[in-house]
LODOFI-509606 format. One record per atom (N, C-alpha, C, CB): residue in one letter; z, x, y. Coordinates in steps of 0.02 Angstrom, whole numbers, plus 50000, padded with zeros to 5 digits. Glycine has a CB too. Layout:
N
AZXY
...
END
This chain:
284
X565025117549050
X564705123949060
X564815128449000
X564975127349124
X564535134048985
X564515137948931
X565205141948937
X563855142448930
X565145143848880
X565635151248897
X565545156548944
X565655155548843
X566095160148978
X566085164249022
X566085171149024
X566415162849048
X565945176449016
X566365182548985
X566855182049060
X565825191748965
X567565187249063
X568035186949105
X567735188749167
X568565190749087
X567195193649163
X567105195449231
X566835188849287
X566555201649227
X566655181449258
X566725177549317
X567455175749370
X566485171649291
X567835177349328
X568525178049375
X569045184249376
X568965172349356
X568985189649338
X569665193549335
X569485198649389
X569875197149256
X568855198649442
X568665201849490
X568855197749554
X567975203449482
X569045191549543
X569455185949593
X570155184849584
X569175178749585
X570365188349533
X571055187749529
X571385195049546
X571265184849456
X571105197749553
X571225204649566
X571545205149638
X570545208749560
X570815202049664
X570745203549749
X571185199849780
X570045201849786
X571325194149746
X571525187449776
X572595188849761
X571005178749714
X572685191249705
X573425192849699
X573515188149636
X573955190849771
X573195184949584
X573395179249559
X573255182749483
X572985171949587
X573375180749431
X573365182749367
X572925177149333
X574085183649337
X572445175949293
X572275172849224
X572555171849183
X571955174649195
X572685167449116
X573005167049073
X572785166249017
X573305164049082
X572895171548983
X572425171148900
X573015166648856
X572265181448850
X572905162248825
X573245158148787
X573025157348722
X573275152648815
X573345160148688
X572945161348610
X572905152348578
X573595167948542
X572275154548531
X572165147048524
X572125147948447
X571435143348567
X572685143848403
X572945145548321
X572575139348298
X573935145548298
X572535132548319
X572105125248276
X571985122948343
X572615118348214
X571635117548324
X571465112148375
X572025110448415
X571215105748345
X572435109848403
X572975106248433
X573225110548498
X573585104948378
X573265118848489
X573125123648533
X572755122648577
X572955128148511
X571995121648574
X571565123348610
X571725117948651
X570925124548585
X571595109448628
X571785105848654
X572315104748708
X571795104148621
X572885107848699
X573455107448767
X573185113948820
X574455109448735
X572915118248771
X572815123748849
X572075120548896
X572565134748817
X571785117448862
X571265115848908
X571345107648926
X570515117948875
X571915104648903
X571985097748959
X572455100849006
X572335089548926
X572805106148998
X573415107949065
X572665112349098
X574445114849037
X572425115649094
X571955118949153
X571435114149181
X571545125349126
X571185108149147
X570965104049188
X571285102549243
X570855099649163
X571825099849236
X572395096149275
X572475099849324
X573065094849243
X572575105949319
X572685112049367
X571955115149395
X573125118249322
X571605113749372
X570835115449419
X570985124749407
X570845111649539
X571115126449329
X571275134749338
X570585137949269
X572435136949306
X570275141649299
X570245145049239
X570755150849179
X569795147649259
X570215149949116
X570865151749060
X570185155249021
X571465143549008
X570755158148980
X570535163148911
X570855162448836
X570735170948928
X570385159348803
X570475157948745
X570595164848699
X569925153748727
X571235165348680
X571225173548653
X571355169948565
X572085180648696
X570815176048530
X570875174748444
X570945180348430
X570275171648397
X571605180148385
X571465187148343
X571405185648292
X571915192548338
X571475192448238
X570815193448166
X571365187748133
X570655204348105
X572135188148133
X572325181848090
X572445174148111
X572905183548060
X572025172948165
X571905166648207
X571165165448180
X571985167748299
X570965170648177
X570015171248142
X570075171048071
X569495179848159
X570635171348037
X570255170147952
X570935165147954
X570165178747872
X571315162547994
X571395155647984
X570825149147998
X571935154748024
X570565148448028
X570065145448067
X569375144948053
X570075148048117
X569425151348039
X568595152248018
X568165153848097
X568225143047975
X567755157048106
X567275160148154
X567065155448188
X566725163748129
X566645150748130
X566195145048133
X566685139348190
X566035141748042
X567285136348167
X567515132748190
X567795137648238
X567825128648154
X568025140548266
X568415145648315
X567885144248364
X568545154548291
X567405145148344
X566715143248432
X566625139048435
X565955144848449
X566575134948395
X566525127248404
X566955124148460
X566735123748337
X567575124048435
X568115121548463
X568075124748521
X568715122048429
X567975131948562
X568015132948610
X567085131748670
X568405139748595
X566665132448632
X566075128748647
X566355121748678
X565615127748580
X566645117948659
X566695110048651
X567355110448716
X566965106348549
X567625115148704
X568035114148775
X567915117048822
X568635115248776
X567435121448826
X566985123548892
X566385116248926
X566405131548859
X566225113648873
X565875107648892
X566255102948921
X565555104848840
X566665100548871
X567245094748905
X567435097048961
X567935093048866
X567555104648991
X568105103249046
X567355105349115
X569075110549039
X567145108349106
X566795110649162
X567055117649201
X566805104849208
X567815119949136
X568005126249187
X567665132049154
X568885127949194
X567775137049188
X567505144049181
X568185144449112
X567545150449273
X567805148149056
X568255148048987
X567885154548970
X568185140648925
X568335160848939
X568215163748916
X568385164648823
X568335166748959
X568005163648782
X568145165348705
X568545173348689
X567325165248663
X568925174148690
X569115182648662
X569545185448644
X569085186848692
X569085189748574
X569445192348527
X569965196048547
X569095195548489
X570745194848518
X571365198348535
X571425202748491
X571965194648540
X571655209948526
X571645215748473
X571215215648417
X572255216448445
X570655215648441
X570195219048392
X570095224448350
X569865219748411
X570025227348286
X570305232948264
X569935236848260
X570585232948217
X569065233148255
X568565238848267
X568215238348297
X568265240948231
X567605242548288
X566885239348311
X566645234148267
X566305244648313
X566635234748194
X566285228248189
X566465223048178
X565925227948157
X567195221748189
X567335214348187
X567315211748272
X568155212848145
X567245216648316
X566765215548388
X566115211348389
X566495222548413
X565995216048361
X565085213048336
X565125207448318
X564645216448270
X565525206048267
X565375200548216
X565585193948278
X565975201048128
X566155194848301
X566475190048373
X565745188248411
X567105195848442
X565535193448433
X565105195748479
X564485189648449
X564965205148474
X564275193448389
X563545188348364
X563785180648353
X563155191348274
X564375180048334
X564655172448313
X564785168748382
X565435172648263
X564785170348440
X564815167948521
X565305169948540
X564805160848541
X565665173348547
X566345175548585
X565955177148641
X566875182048553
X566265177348709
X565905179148766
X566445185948810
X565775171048813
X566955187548754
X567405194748782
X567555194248713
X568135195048850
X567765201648709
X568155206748674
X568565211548683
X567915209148652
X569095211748648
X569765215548663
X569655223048606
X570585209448640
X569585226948610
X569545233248549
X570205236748581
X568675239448548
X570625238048528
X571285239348519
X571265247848497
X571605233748460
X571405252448522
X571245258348476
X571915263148506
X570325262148488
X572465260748534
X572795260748555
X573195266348497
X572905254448578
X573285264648440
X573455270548376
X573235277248380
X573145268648309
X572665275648411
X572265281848390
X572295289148467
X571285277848373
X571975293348448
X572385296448500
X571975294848561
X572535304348490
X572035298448621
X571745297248684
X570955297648665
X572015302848743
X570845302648649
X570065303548651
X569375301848594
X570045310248660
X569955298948551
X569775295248505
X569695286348514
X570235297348459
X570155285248552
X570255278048582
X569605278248639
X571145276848624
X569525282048661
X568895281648723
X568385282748689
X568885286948787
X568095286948639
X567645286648604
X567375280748567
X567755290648575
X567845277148535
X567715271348501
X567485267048556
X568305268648461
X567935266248610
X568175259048644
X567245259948689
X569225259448715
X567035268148709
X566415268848731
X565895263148690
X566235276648721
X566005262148636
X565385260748603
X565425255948608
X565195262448546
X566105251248600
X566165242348609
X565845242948652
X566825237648624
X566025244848703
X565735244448797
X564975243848781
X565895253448862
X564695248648773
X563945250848760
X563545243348734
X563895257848691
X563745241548697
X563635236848637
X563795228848679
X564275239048561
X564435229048672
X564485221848733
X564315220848809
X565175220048743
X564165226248833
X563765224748900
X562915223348881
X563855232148957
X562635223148847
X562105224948830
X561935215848831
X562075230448759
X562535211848807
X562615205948776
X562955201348847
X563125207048700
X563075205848875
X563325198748956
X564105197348928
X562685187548958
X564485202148875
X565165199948850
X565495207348871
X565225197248758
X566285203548911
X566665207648945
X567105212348872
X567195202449004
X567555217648887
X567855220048843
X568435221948892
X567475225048802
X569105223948834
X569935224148863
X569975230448808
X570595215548848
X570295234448829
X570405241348812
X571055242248822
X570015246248848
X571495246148785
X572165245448780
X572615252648774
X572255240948720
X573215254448814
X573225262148813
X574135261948809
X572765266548897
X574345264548746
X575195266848743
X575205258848692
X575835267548849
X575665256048666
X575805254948619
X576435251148640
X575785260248579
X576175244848622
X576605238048641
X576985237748599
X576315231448645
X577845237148617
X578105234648527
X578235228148516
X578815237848498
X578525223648444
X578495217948411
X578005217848387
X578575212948437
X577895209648358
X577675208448317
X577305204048343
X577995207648273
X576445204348310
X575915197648319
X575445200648259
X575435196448411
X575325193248236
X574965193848161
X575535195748125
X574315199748151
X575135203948053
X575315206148026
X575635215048048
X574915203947987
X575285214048112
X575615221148147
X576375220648196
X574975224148205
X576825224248159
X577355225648212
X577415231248228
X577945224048199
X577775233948278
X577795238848310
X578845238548331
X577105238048377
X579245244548318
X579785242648328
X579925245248396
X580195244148277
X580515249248433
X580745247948500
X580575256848487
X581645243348523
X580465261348441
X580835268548433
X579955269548435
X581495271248348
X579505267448419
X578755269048416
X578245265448484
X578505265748335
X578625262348494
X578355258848568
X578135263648616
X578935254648607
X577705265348626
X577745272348706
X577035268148784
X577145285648653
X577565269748817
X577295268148887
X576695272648901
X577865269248945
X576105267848941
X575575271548957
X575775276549027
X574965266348967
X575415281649006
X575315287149074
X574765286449112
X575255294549055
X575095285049163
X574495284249229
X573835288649222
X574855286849307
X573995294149224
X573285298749240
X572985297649164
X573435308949266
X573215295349122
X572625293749075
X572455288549053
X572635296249028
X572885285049069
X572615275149094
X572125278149144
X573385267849147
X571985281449194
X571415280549227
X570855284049217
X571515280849282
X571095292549194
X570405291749128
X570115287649096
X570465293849078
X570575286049069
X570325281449006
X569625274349035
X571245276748970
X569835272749102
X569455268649120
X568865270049160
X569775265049144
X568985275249180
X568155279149207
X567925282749161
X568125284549271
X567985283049100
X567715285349057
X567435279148994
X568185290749040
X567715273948999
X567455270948958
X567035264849001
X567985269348907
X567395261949055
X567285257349103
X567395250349085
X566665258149126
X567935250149050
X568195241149035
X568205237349089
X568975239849009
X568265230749058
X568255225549118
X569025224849142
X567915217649093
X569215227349093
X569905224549104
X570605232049067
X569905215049046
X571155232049081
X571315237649056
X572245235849011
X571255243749129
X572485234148964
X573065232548936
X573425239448935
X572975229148867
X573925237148972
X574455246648974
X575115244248950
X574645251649075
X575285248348912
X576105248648885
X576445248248949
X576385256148839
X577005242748970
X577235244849028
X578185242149015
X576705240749099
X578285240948944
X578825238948941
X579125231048922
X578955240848993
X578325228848914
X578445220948883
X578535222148792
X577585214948903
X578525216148773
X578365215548684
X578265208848673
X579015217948627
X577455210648592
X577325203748580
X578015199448546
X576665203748527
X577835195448573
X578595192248525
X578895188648575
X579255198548491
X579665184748567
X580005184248591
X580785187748638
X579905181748561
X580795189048675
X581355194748701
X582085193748668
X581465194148791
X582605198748660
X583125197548650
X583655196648698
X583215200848616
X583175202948732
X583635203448806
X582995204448851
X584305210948814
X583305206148928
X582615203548958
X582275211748974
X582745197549043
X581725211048975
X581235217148977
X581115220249029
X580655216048960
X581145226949021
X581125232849070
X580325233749120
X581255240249016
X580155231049144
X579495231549159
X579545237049204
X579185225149187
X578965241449208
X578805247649222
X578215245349286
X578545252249148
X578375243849343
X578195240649408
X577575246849432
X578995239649468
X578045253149432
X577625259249466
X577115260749431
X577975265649476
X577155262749360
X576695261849328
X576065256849342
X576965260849283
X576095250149330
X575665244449347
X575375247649407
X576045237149361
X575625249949453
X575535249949525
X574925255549526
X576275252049571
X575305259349501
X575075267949496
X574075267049451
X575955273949416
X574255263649408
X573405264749396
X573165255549426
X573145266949278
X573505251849436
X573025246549466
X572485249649550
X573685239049489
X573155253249557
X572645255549628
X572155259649623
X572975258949681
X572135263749561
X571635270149561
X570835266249530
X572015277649495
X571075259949504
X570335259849456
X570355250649493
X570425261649328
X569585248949496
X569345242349518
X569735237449469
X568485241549514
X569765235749424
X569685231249351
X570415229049344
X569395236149274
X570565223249346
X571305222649348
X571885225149262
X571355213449370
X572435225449284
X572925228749228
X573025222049191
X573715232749257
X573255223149123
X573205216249081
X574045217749065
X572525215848999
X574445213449075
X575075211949017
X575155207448959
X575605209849047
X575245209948919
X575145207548827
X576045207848846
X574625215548740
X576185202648790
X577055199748793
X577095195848838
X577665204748807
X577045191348887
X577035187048940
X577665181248905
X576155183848958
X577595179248833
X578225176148824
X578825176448856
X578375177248777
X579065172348873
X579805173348879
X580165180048961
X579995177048785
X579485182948986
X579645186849055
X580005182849102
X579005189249093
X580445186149145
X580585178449181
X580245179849245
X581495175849196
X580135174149267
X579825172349312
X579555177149355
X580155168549337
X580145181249401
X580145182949462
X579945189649428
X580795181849511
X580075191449363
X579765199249320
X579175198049333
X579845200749231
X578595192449334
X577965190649314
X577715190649374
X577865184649276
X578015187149441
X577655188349483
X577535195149545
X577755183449499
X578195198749529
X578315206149525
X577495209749504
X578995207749459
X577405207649445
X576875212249396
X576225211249418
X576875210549316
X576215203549432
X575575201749465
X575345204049563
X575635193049452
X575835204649587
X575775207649650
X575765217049636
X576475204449700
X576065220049582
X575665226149586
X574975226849547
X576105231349563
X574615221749525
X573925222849502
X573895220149448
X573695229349497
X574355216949410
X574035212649334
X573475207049369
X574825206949280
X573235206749338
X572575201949346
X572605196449266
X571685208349351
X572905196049217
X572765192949159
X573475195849125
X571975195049122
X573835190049101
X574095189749071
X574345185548994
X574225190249108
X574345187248953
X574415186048873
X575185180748858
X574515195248829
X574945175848833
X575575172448820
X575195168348742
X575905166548901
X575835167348709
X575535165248628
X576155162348614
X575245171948565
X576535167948608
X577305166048566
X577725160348601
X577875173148565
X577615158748670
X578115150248683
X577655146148653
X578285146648776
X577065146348649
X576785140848640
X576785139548562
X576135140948674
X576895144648519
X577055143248438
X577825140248439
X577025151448383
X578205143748488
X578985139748493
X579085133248506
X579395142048543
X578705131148552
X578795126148596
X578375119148549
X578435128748677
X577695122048488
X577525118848454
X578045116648399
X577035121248440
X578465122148358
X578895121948296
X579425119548331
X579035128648252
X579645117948374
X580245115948387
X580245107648411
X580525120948440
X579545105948419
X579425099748433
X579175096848392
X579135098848476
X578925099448334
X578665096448261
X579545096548228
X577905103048207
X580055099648235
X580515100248178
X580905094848203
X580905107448163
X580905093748291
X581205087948303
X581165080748279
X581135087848351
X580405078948287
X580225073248248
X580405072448190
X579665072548244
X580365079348134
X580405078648077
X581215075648048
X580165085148055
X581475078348090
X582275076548097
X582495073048124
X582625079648115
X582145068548162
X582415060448179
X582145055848147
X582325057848247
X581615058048095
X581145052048038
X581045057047992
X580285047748064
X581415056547936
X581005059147890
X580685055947857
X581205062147856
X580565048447886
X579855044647828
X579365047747868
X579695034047821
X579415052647905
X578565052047944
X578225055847902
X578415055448029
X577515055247882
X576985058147847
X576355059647884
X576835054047796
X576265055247962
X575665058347975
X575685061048024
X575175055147975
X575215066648006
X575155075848045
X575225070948135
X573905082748022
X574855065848136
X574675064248218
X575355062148260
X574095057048224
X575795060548211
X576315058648252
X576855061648267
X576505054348236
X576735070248223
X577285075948240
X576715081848288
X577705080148149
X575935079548281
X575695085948308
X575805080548362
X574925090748287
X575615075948401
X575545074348469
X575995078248527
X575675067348472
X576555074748495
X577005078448540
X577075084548542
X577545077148536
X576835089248493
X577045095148473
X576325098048542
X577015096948369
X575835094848538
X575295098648581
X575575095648648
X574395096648564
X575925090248667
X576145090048736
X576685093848750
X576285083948757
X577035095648708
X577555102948713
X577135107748752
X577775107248630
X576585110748716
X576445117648729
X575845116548798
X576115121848649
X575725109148796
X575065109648868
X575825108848930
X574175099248873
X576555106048916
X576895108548964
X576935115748987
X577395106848950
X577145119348931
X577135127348933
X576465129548974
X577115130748850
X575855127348941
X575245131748975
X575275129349057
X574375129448935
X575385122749077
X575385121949144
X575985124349189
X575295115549152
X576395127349151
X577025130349187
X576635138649219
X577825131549116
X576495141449150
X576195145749172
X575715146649215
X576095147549138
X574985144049237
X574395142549262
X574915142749339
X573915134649227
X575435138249340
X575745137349402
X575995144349428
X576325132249395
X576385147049388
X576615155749404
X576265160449401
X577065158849367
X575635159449361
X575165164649378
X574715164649449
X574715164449323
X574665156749462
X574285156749550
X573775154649534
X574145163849598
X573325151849475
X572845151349443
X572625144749454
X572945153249384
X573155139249477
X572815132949485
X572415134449562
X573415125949483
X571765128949569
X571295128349593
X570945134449608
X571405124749635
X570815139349555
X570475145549579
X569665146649518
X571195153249570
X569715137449507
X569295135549442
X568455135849486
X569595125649401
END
């Protein structure tokens, strides 16, 4: 089947109590484990790219590869851009096949962030492609953007829900106390919050940082209203730590197939762990 924008399921995961799982997709070898573990699991998923997953890759091949695994599997797959920085590298997603978009304006102030994020909206509904809108300021590190623990600020309810009747995302990412990255210690999640604007607005709450939450944090978040949740960083761990193994029990090995194999059955473990804690298997 084609690509999906999110709204074929994040309006079923909402209602239903269960979360989605955007799984960023860095080479083939990525895409590959997240979409043989969601076969297996009968779950739909979300292929998330950001701009330095996109000028690793290239555009061209970035749809390809996710084209080709919407065909192979038969599940509902969404293509979409992670933290997007503007409008026109939206567009550019947008015209190259992405079937969602994420516009990030989260820096900018409240009414500046709704102004912009208005026009993605305007622009990608027009096109049958969902958009993720983002409010308060996640900290760590993904890509070339970090954010430290002292600049991090939690979203405020009453303007997380402005923000979404005024712009009308499909979907809504709120600062609630996670970070991209890996944790040091375990994370403060901000429950009432989640709670507080999942109930006021239709469109489910998104958590970005999903790495490393534990468990019972995650399904906490998903029973007050996350609908989609962001995970990237185990699955780069779970890859480098299974490529360095091989490398260190053979160092005659030379070919890429015999340190990536295992390295992609590492991370399609990880994606089917998750799919399992999010509630997502058979909701394909």
């Amino acid at each position: 089947m084609p690509l999906v924008s999110m709204n074929e399921f994040l309006p079923k995961a909402k209602a239903n109590k269960f979360a989605v799982g955007q799984f960023n997709m860095n080479n083939l070898e990525f895409a590959q484990a997240i979409v043989e573990a969601a076969m297996e699991e009968k779950s739909p998923f979300i292929f998330g790219v950001s701009e330095g997953a996109l000028k690793y890759m290239g555009i061209e091949f970035t749809v390809a590869i996710a084209e080709a695994a919407a065909k192979q599997s038969g599940l509902p797959i969404a293509l979409h851009l992670d933290h997007g920085s503007s409008f026109e590298v939206a567009m550019k997603c947008i015209r190259a096949g992405f079937s969602s978009v994420m516009f990030d304006g989260s820096h900018y102030s409240l009414e500046e962030n709704i102004a912009l994020t208005k026009e993605v909206v305007k622009a990608a509904r027009a096109m049958g492609v969902s958009v993720e809108g983002e409010l308060g300021t996640i900290g760590g590190v993904e890509d070339d953007i970090s954010v430290d623990e002292e600049h991090a600020s939690l979203a405020k309810p009453e303007e997380a829900i402005r923000f979404y009747e005024e712009t009308g995302v499909d979907c809504l990412a709120i600062a609630v106390g996670t970070a991209h990255g890996m944790y040091k210690g375990e994370p403060k999640i901000h429950y009432d919050i989640i709670q507080q604007v999942a109930n006021a607005i239709p469109v489910p709450v998104v958590l970005h940082g999903g790495s490393g939450v534990p468990d019972e944090a995650i399904r906490s978040a998903i029973q007050a209203g996350v609908g989609k949740i962001n995970v990237n960083t185990e699955n780069q761990v779970a890859c480098t730590n299974s490529i360095r193994e091989v490398l260190a029990g053979n160092a005659t090995v030379y070919d890429p197939r015999k340190y990536l194999t295992p390295a992609r059955n590492a991370m399609k473990a990880v994606v089917q762990e998750k799919i399992r804690l999010f509630g997502s298997s058979n909701q394909a």
